[in-house]
C-alpha positions as CSV (number, residue, x, y, z in Angstrom):
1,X,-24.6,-16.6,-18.7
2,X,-24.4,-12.9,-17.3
3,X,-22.0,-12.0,-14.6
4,X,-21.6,-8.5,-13.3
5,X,-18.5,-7.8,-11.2
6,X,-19.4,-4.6,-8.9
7,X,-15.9,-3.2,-8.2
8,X,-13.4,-2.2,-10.9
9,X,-10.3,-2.4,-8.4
10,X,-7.6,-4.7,-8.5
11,X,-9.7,-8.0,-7.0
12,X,-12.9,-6.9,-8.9
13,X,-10.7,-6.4,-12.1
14,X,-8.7,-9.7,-11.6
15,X,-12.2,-11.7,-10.9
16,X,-13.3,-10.4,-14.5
17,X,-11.0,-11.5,-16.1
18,X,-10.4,-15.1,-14.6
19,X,-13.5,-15.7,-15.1
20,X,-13.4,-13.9,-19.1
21,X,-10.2,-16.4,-19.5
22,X,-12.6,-19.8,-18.1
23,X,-14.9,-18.8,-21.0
24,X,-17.9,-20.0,-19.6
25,X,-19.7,-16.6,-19.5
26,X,-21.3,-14.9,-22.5
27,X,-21.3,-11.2,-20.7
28,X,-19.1,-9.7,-17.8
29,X,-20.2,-6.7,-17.1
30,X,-17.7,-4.2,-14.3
31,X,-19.6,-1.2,-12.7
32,X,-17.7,1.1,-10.8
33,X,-18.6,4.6,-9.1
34,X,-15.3,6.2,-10.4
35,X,-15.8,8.0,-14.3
36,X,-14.7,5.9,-16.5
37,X,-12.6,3.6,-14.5
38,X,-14.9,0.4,-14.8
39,X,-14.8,1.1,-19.1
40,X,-11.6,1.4,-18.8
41,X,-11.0,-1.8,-17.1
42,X,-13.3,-3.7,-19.1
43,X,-11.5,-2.0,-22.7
44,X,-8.0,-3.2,-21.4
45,X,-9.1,-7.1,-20.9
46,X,-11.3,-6.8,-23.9
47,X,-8.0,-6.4,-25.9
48,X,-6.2,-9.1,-24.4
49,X,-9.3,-11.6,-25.7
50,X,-7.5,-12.5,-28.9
51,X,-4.2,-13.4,-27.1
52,X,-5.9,-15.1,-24.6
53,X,-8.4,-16.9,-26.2
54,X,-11.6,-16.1,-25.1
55,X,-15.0,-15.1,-26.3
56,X,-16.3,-13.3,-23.2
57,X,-17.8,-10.1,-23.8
58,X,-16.6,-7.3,-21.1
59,X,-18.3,-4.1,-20.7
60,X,-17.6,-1.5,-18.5
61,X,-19.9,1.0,-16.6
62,X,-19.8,4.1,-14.5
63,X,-22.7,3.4,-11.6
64,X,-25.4,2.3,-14.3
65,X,-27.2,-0.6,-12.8
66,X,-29.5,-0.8,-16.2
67,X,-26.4,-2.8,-17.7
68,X,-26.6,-5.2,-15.0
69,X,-29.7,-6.6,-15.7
70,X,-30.7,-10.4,-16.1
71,X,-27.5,-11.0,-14.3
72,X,-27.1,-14.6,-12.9
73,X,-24.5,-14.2,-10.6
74,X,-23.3,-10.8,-9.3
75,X,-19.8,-10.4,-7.4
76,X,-19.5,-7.7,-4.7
77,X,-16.0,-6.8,-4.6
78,X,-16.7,-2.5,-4.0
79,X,-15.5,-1.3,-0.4
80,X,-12.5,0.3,0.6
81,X,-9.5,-2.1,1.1
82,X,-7.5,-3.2,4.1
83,X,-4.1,-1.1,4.7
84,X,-1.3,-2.3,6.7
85,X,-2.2,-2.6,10.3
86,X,-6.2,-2.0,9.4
87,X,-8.4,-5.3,10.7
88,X,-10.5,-6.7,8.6
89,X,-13.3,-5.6,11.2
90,X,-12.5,-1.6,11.2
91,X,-13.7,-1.7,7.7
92,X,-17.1,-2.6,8.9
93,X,-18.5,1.4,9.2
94,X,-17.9,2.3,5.5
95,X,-18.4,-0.9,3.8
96,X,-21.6,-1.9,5.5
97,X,-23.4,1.3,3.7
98,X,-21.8,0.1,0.1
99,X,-23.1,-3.1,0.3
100,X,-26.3,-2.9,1.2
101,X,-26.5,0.0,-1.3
102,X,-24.9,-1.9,-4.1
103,X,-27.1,-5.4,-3.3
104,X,-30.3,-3.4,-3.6
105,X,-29.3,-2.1,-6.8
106,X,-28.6,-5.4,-8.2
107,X,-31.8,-7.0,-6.9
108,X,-33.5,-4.4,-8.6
109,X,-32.5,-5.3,-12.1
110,X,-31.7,-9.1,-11.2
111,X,-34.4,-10.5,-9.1
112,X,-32.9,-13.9,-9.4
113,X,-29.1,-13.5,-8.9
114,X,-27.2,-15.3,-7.1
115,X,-24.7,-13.1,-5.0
116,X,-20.9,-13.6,-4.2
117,X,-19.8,-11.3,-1.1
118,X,-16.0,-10.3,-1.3
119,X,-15.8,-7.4,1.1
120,X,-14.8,-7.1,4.0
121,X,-15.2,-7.9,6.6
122,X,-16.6,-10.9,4.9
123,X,-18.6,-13.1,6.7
124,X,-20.4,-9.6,8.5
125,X,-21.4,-8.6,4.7
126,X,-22.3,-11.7,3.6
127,X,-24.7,-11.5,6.7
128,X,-25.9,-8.0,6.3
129,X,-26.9,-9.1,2.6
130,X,-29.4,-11.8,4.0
131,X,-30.8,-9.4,6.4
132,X,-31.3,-6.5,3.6
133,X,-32.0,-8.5,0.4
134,X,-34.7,-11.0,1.7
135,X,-33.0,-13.3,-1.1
136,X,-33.0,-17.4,-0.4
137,X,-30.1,-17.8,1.9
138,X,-28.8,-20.5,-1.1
139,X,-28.4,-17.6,-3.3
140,X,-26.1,-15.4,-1.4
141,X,-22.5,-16.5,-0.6
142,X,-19.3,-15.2,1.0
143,X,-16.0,-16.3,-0.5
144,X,-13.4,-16.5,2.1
145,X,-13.1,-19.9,2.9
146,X,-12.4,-20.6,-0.5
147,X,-9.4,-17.9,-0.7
148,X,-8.3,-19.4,2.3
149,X,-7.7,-22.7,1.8
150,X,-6.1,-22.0,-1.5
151,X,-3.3,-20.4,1.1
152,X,-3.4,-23.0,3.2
153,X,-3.1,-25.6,0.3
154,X,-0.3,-22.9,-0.7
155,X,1.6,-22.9,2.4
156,X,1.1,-27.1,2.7
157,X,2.7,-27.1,0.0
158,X,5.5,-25.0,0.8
159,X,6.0,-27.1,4.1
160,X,6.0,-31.0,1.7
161,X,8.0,-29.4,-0.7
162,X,5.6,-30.9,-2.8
163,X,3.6,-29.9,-5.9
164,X,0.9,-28.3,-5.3
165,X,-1.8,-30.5,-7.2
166,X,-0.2,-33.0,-4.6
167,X,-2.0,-31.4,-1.8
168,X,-5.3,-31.3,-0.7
169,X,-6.7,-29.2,2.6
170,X,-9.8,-26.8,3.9
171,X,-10.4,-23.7,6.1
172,X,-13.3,-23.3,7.4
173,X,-14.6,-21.0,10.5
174,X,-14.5,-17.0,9.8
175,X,-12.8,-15.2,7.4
176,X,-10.4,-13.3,9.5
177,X,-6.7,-13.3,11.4
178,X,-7.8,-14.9,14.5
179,X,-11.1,-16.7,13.3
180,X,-10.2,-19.0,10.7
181,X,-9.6,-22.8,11.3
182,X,-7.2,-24.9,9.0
183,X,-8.2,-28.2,9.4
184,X,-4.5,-29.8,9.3
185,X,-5.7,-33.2,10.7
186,X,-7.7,-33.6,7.7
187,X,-5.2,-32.3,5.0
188,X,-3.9,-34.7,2.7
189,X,-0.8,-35.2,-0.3
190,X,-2.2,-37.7,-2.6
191,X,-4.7,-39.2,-0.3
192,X,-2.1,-39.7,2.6
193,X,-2.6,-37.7,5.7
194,X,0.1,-34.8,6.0
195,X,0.4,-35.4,9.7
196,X,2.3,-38.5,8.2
197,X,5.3,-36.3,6.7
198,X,5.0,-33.1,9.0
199,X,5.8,-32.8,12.7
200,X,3.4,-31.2,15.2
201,X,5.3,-28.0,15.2
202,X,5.8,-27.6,11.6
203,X,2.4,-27.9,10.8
204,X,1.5,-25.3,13.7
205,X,3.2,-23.2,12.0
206,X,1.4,-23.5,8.3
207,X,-1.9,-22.9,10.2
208,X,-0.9,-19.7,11.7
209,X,1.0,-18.8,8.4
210,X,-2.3,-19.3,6.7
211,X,-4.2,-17.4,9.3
212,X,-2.6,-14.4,8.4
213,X,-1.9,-14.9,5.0
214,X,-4.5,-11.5,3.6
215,X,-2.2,-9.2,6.5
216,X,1.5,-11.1,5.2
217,X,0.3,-9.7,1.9
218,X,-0.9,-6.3,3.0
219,X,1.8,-5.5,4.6
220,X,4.4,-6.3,2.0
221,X,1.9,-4.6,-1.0
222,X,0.6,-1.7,0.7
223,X,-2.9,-2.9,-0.1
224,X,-5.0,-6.1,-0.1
225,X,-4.3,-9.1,-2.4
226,X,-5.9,-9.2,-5.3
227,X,-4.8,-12.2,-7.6
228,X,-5.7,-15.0,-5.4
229,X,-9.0,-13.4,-4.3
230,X,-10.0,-13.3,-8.3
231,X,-9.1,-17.2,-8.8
232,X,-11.0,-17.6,-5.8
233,X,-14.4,-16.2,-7.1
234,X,-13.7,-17.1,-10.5
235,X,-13.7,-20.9,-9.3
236,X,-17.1,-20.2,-7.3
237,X,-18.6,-18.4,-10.4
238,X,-18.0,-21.3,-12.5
239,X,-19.1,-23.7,-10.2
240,X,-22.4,-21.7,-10.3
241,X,-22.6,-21.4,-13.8
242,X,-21.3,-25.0,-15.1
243,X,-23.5,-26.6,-12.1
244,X,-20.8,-28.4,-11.1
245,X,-21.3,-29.4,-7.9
246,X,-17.7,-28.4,-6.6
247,X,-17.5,-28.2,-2.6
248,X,-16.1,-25.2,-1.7
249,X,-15.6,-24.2,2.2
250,X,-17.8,-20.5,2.0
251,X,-19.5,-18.3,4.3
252,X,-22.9,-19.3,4.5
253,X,-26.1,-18.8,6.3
254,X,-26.1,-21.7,9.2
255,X,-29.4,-22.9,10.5
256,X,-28.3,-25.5,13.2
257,X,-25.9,-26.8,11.0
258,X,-22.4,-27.1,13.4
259,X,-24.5,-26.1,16.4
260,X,-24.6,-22.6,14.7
261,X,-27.3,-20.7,14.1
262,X,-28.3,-17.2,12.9
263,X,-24.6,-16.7,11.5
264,X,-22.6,-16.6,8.4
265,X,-19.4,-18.6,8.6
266,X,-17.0,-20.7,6.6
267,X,-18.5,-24.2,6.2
268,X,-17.8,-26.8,3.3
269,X,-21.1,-26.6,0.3
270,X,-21.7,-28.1,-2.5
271,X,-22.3,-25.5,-4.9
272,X,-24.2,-25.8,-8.4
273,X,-26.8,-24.1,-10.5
274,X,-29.0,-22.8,-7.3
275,X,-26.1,-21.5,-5.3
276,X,-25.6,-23.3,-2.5
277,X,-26.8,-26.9,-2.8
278,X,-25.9,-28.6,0.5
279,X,-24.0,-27.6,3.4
280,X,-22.0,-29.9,4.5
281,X,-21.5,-31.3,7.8
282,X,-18.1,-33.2,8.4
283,X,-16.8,-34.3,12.4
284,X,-15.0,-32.0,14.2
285,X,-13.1,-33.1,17.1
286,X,-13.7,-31.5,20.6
287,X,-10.5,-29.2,20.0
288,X,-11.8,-27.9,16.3
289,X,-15.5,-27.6,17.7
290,X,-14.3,-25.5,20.5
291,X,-12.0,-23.0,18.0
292,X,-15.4,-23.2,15.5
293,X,-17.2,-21.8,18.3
294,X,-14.9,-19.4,19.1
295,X,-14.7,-18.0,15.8
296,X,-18.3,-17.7,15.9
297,X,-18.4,-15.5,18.6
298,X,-15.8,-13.5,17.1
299,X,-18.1,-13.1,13.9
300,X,-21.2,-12.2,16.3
301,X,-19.0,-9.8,17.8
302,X,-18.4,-8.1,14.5
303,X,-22.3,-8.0,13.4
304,X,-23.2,-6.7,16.6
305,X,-21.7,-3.3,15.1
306,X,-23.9,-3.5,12.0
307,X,-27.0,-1.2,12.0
308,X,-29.4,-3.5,10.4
């Protein structure tokens, strides 16, 4: 199992080497456009293999696609990152051009990869990729939903004062500040509806704590997250790879599905060997439809700026 991480930042860095420490992969290979910086990368978490326990094989490369090849699963983590203040949608003019540049490459080398969109703004990339690539739509996926119910489930958590193994909870709708939609009627501690040990209000205020929870952490690092966003793809990556058939909530290509069509958005998938397996339709109630909806034409709003 190959899996090249384009990106050698922070996130691109951090989803190496999750993904080097599940030790499902034989190869990881990190390509970067800056001299040396990818090598470097993959050098540093090579020499942490022995005290972490893992047989992964990282390799590093400056912009040589020829070392991705036969890749199974390709993360796209290269763009430039949000600063404090900067929407997830002003990214959309620079990023747009590295992405379609980048997935082209890959293609190239790897006709049959299965694609992970990270950048931003996520569900707009993850689009432009299936209007670029002509790849199946069940081979090309954007991770946000799955980063953010791992915040939501974070900030459940918080609210319970409960363990977080405890808790159980999903985001789906777009991957942005306004467009996301925690589903807090359906989140559960051990099976038992949290609506059961949280009022109205406090829960309000974990779903608009989640909503913003990429901009709470840009603005106290200077930067965009990078930890969360790793263990994210990593747990995608292995779903792939180990054909687990995990459901995940991730941008996907919607063909009726929701009453959405021609759109990439956060839905709940079951994801195994060939991507995405199944797209699963759970019942909204009028309220959630209407903010679904809503976010969708936020996300339409956002690929209307795409030059496609």
């Amino acid at each position: 199992m190959k899996v090249t991480v384009v990106g050698a930042g922070a996130v691109g860095a951090s989803c190496a080497e999750y993904i080097a420490i599940k030790d499902f992969a034989s190869e990881v290979v990190i390509l970067d456009i800056k001299e040396g910086f990818a090598e470097g990368k993959a050098m540093d978490l090579m020499q942490t293999a022995s005290l972490n326990g893992f047989d992964t094989k990282i390799t590093g490369t400056t912009g040589d696609y020829s070392k991705t090849a036969d890749s199974d699963i390709a993360v796209i983590t290269s763009g430039i990152p949000r600063k404090p203040g900067m929407t997830r949608e002003e990214l959309i003019g620079i990023n747009a051009g590295i992405v379609k540049d980048v997935s082209s490459n890959l293609i190239k080398h790897s006709p049959n990869v299965t694609i992970i969109v990270v950048s931003n703004p996520m569900d707009t990339m993850t689009y432009l990729v299936h209007k670029t690539t002509g790849l199946p739509k069940n081979r090309i996926i954007g991770m946000g939903g799955a980063l953010d119910s791992a915040r939501f489930k974070y900030r459940l958590a918080e609210a319970l004062e409960a363990p977080i193994s405890d808790v159980d909870g999903m985001v789906i709708g777009g991957h942005s500040d306004t467009g996301m939609l925690p589903l807090t009627r359906l989140a559960t501690r051990n099976s038992v509806p949290v609506t059961e040990f949280l009022s109205e209000d406090r829960l309000e205020q974990v779903k608009e704590d989640t909503k913003v929870g990429g901009a709470t952490l840009t603005k106290l690092l200077g930067t965009s997250a990078w930890y969360a966003p790793g263990a994210a793809v990593s747990g995608l990556v292995q779903a792939i790879a180990c054909d687990q058939k995990k459901m995940f909530p991730c941008s996907t290509l919607l063909d009726g599905e929701y009453g959405l069509s021609d759109i990439c958005i956060g839905a709940p998938v079951i994801l195994g060997k060939d991507g995405i397996e199944k797209i699963v339709e759970i019942e909204l109630s009028d309220a959630e439809k209407a903010k679904l909806q809503e976010s969708a034409e936020g996300v339409r709003k956002t690929n209307g700026l795409l030059e496609l």
